[in-house]
C-alpha positions in Angstrom: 0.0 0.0 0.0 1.1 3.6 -1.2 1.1 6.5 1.2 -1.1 7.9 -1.5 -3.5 5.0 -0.9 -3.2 5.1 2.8 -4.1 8.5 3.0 -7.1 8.2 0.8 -8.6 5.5 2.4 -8.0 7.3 5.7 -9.7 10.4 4.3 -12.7 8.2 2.9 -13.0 6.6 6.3 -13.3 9.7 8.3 -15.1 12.2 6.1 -17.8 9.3 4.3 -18.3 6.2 6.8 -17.3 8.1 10.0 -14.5 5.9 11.7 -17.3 3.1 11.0 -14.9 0.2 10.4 -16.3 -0.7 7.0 -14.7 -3.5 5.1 -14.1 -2.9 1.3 -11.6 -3.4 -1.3 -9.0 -0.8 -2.9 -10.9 -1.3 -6.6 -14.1 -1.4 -4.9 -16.5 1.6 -6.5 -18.1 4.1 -4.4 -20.8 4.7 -5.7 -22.0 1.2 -6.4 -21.0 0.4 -2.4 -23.0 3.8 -1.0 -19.6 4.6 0.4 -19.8 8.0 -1.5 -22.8 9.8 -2.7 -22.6 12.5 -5.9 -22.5 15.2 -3.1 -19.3 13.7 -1.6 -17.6 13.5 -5.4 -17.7 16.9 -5.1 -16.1 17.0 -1.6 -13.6 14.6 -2.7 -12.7 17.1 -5.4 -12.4 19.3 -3.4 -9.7 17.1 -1.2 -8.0 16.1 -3.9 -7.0 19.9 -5.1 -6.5 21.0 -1.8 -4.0 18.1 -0.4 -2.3 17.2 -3.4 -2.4 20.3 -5.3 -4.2 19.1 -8.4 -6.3 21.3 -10.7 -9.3 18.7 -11.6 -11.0 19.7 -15.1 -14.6 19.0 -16.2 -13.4 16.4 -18.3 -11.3 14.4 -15.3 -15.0 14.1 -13.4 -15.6 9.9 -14.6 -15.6 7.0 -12.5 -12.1 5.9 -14.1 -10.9 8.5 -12.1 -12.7 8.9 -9.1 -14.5 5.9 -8.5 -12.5 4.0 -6.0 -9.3 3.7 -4.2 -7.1 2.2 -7.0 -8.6 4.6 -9.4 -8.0 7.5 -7.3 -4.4 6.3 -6.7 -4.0 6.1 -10.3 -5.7 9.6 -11.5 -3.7 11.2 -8.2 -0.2 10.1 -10.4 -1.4 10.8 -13.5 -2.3 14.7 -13.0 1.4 14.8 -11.2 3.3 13.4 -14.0 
């Protein structure tokens, strides 16, 4: 596990399930798992820019992206490279 990944699923754990210890894998989709709703994609945005500095574009707003923790992991070192 990444620190990237660590830090994401510690932010998803306190800001969307609320230290409820909630068992789910690292490719597992938020949405389809209720662990994020559409109005916490747009608070997850928002982390993501603030934290790790990231300007996120309409066009970056798909589940490919944003839709897990792998995927996250994977966006997060796309838009630094």
């Amino acid at each position: 596990m990444t620190d990237t990944n660590t830090d994401l699923r510690s932010y998803i754990d306190e800001s969307f399930l609320f230290g409820v210890d909630t068992d789910y894998a690292d490719d597992d989709s938020f949405l389809e798992n209720s662990i994020i709703d559409s109005t916490g994609v747009l608070e997850l945005i928002a982390h993501l820019e603030a934290t790790y500095g990231l300007s996120i574009n309409d066009e970056d707003l798909v589940p490919e992206n944003l839709d897990s923790i792998n995927n996250l992991v994977g966006f997060i070192t796309r838009k630094r490279s």
